[in-house]
C-alpha positions in Angstrom: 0.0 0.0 0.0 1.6 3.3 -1.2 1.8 6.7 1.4 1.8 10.0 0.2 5.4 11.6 -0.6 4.5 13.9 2.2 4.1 11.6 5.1 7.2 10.0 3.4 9.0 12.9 4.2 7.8 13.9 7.0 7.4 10.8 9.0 9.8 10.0 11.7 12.7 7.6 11.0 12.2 5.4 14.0 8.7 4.6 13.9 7.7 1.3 13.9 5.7 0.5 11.1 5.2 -3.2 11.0 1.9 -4.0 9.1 -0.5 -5.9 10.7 -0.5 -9.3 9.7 3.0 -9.7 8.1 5.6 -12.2 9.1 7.0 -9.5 11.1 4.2 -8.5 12.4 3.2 -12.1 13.8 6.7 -12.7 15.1 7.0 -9.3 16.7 3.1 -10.2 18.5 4.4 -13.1 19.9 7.7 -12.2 21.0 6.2 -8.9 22.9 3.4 -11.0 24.1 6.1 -13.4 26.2 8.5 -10.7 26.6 9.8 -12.5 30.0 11.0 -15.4 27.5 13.6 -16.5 24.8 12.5 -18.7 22.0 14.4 -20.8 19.3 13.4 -20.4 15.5 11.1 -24.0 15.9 9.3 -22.5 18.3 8.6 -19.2 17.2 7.6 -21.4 14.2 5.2 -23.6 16.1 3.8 -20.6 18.3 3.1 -18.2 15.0 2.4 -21.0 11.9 5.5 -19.4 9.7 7.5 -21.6 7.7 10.5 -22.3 9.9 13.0 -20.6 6.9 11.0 -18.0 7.3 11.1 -17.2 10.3 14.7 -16.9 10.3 15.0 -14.6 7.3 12.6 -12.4 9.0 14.2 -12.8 12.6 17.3 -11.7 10.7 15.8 -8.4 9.4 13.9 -7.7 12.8 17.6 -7.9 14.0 19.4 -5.7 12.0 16.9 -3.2 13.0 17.6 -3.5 16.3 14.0 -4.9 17.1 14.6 -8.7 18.2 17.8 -10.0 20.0 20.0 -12.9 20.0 21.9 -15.3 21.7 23.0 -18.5 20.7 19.9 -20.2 19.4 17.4 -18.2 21.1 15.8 -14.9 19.9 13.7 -12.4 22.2 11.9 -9.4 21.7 14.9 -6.6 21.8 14.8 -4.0 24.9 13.6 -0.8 22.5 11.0 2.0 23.9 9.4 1.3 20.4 8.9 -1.9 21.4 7.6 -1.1 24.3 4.8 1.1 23.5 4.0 -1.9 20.5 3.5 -4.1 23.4 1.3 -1.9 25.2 -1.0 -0.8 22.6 -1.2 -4.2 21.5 -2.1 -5.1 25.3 -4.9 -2.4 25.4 -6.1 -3.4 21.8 -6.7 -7.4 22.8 -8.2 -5.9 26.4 -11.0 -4.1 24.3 -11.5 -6.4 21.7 -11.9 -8.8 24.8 -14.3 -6.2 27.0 -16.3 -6.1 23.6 -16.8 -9.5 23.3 -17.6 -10.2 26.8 -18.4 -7.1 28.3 -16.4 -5.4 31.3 -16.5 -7.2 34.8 
């Protein structure tokens, strides 16, 4: 999906525009959503549904943007104020979706 030249310009180099429902997207979801944990590529696999060489292509690229870390075999979500806010607005979003569908306590 194309953006204007303006917000091209004008948009601010760090934000984090993952689109919902890529690969990144997904792996990004579950690694903020078990942020306490470190995962190896066959699990992120088995947790999200991505083809296991895809998920370390992508893993890769979420690396080299500093949004996922690494050590050894094991990959976590990376310690980024980004990432933080992502988590939390993701948090909020699955709250509501989850008050709508069963209605506040």
């Amino acid at each position: 999906m194309p953006i204007s030249i303006d917000r091209f310009e004008d948009g601010p180099e760090d934000a984090l525009d993952i689109q919902e429902g890529t690969q990144p997207h997904r792996i990004l979801q579950f690694l903020a959503e078990h942020s306490d944990e470190a995962f190896t590529q066959t699990e992120i696999h088995e947790a999200t549904g991505i083809k296991r060489a895809s998920v370390g292509a992508v893993l890769s690229r979420l690396e080299d943007r500093d949004l996922v870390r690494h050590r050894g075999r094991y990959w976590a979500i990376a310690e980024d104020d980004r990432l933080a806010s992502y988590a939390a607005q993701h948090a909020a979003s699955s709250a509501s979706t989850t008050d709508d569908y069963y209605g506040e306590e």
